[in-house]
VMD Tcl script that draws the C-alpha trace (Angstrom):
set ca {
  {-0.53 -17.08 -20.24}
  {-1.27 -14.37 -17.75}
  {-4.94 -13.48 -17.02}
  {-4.95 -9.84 -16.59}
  {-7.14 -8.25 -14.40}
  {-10.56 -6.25 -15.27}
  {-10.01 -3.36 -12.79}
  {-13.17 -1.58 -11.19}
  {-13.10 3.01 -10.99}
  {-11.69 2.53 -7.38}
  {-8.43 0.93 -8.97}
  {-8.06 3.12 -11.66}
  {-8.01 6.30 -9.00}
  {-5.28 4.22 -6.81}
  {-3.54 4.19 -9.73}
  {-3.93 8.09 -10.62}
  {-2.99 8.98 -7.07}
  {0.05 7.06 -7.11}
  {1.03 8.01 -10.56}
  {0.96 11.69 -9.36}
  {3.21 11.39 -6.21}
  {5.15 9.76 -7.64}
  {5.91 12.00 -10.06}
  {6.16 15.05 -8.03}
  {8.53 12.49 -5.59}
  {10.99 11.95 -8.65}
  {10.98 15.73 -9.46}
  {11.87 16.74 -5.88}
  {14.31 13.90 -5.24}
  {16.18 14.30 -8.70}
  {16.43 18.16 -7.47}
  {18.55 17.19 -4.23}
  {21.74 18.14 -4.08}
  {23.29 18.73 -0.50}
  {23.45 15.48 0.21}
  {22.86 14.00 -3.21}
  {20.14 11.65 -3.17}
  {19.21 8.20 -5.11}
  {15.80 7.65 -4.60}
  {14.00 4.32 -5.48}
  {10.48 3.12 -6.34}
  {9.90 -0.22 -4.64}
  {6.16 -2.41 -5.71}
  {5.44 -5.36 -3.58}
  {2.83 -6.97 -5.50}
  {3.62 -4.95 -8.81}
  {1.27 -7.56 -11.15}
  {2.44 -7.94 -14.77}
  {2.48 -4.40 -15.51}
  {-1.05 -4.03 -17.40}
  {-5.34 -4.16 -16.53}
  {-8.23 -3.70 -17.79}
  {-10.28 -1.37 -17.04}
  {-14.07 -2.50 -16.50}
  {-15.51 1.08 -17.63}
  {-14.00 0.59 -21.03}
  {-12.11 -2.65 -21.75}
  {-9.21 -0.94 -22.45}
  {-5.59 -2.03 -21.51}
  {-4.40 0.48 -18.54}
  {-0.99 0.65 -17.27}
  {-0.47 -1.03 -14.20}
  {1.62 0.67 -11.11}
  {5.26 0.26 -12.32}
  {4.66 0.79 -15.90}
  {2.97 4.01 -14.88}
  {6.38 4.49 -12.47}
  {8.59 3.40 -15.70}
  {7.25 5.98 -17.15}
  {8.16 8.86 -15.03}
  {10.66 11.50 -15.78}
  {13.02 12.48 -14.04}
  {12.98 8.54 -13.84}
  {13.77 6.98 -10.31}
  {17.04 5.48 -9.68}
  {15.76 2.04 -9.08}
  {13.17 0.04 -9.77}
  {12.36 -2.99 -7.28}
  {9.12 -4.76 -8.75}
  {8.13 -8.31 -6.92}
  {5.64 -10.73 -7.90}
  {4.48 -13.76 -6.17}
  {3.77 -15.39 -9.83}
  {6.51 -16.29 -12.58}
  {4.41 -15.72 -15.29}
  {3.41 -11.94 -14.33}
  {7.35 -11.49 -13.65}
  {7.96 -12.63 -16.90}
  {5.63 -10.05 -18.33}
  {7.17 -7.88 -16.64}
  {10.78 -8.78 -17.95}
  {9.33 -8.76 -21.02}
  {8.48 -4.84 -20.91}
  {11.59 -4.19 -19.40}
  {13.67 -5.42 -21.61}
  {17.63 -4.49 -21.18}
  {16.93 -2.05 -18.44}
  {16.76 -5.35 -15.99}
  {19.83 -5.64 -13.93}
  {20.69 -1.88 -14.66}
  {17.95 0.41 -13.06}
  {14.92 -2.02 -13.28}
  {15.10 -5.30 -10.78}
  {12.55 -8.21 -10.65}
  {12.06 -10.66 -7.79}
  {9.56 -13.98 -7.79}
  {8.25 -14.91 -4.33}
  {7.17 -13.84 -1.42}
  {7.48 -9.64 -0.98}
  {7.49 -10.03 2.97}
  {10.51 -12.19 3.13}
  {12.48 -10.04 -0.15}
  {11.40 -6.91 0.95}
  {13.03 -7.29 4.27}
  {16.22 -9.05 3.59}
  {16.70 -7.80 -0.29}
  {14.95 -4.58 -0.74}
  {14.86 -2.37 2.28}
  {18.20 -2.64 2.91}
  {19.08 -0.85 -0.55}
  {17.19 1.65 0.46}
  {19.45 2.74 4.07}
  {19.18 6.26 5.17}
  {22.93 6.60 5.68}
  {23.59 5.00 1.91}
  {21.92 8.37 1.44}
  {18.80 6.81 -0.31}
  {14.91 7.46 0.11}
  {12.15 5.01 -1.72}
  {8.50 5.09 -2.22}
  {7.17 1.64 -1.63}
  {3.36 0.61 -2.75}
  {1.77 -1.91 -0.78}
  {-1.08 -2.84 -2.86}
  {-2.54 -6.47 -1.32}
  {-5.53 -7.89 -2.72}
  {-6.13 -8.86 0.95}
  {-4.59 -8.35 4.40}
  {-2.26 -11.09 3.51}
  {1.21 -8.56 4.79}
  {3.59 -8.58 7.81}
  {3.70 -5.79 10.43}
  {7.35 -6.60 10.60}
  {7.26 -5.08 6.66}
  {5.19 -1.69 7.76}
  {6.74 -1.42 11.20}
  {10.38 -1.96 9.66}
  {9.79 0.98 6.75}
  {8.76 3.37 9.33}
  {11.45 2.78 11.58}
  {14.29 3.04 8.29}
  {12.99 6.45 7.87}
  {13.92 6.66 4.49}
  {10.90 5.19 3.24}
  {7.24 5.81 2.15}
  {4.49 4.24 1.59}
  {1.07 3.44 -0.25}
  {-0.80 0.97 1.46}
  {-3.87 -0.80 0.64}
  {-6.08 -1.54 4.14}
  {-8.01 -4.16 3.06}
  {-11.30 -3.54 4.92}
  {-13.62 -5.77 2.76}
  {-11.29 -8.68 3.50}
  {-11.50 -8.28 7.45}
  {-15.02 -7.59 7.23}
  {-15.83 -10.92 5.29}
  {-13.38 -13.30 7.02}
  {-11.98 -11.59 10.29}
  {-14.17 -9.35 12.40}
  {-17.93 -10.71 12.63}
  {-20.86 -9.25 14.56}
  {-19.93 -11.77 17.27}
  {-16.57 -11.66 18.72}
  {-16.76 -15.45 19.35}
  {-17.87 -16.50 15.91}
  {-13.85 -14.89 14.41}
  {-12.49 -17.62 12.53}
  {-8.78 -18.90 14.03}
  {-6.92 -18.69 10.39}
  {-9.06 -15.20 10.15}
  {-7.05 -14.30 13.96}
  {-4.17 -15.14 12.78}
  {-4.02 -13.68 9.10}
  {-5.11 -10.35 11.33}
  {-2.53 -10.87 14.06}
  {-0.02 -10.62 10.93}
  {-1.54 -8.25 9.25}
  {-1.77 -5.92 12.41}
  {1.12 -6.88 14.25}
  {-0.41 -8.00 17.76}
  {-4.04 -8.80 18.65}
  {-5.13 -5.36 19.71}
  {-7.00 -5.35 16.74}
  {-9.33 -6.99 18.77}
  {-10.05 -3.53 21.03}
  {-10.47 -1.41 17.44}
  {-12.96 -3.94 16.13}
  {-15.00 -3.68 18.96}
  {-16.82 -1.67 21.37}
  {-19.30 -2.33 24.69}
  {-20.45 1.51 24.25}
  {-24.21 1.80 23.86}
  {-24.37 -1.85 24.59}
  {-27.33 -1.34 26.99}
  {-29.11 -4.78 27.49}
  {-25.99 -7.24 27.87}
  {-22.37 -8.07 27.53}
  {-21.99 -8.10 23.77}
  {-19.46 -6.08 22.50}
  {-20.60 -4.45 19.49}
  {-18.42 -4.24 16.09}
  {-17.34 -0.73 15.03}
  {-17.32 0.52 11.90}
  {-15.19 1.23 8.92}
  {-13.69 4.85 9.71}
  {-12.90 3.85 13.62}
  {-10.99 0.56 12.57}
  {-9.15 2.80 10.24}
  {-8.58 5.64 12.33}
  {-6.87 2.87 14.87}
  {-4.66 1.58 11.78}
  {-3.72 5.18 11.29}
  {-3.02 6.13 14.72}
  {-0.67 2.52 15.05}
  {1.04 3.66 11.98}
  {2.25 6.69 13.94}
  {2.57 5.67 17.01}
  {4.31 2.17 16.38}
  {5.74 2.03 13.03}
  {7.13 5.08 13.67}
  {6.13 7.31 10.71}
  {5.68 10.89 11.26}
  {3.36 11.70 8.69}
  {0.13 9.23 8.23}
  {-2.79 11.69 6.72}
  {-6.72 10.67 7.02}
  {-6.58 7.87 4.34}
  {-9.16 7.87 1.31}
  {-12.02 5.22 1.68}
  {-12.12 3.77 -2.00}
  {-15.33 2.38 -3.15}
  {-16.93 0.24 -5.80}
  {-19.75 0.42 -7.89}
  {-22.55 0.58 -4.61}
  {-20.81 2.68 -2.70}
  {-19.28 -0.27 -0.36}
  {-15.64 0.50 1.32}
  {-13.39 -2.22 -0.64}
  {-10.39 -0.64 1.51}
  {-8.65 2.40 2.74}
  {-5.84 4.06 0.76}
  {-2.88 5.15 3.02}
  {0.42 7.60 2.50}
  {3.02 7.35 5.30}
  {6.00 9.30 5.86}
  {8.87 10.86 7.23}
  {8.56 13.90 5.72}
  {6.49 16.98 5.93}
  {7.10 18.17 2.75}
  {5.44 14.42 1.10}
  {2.93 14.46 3.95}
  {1.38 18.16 2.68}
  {1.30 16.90 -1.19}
  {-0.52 13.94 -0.60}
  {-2.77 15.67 1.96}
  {-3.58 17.98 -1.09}
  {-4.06 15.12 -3.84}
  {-6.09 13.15 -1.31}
  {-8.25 16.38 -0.58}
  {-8.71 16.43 -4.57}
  {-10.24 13.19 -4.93}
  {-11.93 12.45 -1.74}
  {-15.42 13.57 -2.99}
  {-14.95 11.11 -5.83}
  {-13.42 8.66 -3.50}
  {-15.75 8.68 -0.60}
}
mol new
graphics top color blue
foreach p $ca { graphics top sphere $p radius 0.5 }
foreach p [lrange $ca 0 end-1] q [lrange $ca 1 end] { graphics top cylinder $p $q radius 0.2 }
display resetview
């Protein structure tokens, strides 16, 4: 028995936002015709499919039901779950569509999305994908993030978990970071110059501390590395999504190859960054 999720406002936007690109994705893509293109929808930690939403105790759609859903549907479906029984769910609202145009994986998304997924998704097999990278934590490879931006056939969603570096990585004091809280980040972020983005000596007037940074400049360095070593051309300002007192939970971001994508989800982020922020 699966225990679904009670989702908080912040969720249910994530969910609106990618529900709408990826809808105006499938329309453009299914319109492509010199070169003919399959396009995919790839979910890395795609859940069993179904919430609850803490406003109103109502059942929501998860991400790839709300993807399922879409017409012009995508070519592929590539949903992966760490947990049997939410893949199961999931099978079970698939029904015959598995092995045709819908394909489930159990276990780790870093290891399947590198050596099963991505590669279905090659720029010269003439495919694109949108992948959602929706971590409850910052518990994802580099090699994953680096590896789409460098196929350049793929975009993402990505969840930057800010609450979870805040509570178990980055501390006022530089000395006090925890070593599995290091190395989760060193991961997460590829190398350790998360350590420069955490932390600044400027204003530091009275001794050697270096002082944390906040929210915005750790993101704007996430952003920046997105670009400049992933590779991706395209990496708007993300949307800072919040709970209940206002608190950053994380960052939402788009990256792409494409300045067509890159202008669409500048304009649905501009839409919902007054609610967001």
């Amino acid at each position: 028995m699966v225990r679904l999720d009670v989702v908080g406002y912040w969720t249910e936007l994530k969910l609106e936002i990618v529900r709408r690109y990826a809808l105006e994705y499938s329309r453009i893509m299914a319109k492509q015709t010199s070169p003919s293109l399959e396009h995919l929808y790839i979910d890395a930690f795609a859940g069993p499919g179904v919430h609850i939403s803490r406003a109103t105790g109502d059942y929501i759609p998860g991400s790839p039901t709300n993807a399922l859903n879409i017409e012009p549907p995508f070519c592929q479906y590539h949903l992966i779950d760490m947990s049997s029984a939410k893949v199961g769910m999931l099978r079970d609202a698939v029904g015959e569509r598995e092995g045709h145009d819908v394909f489930l994986y159990e276990g780790d998304c870093n290891e399947i999305l590198l050596s099963e997924v991505f590669p279905k998704a090659a720029y010269g097999m003439y495919r694109r994908a949108l992948c959602l990278l929706d971590p409850y934590n910052i518990d994802l490879d580099w090699q994953v993030i680096q590896t789409a931006g460098q196929m350049g056939s793929i975009e993402i969603f990505l969840n930057f978990m800010v609450m979870d570096i805040n509570e178990n990585v980055i501390r006022r004091n530089p000395d006090l970071i925890p070593p599995e809280g290091a190395a989760r980040m060193n991961r997460f972020w590829g190398d350790e110059s998360w350590r420069r983005a955490g932390y600044t000596k400027q204003g530091v007037l009275f001794d050697d501390m270096p002082r944390k940074t906040d929210n915005q400049t750790l993101a704007e360095a996430f952003r920046q590395r997105l670009v400049e070593v992933a590779g991706f051309k395209y990496v708007p300002p993300p949307l800072p999504m919040r709970n209940s007192k206002r608190a950053v939970i994380y960052y939402l971001f788009f990256a792409s190859p494409n300045p067509i994508a890159n202008r669409i989800v500048e304009s649905i982020f501009n839409k919902y960054r007054d609610r967001g922020a």
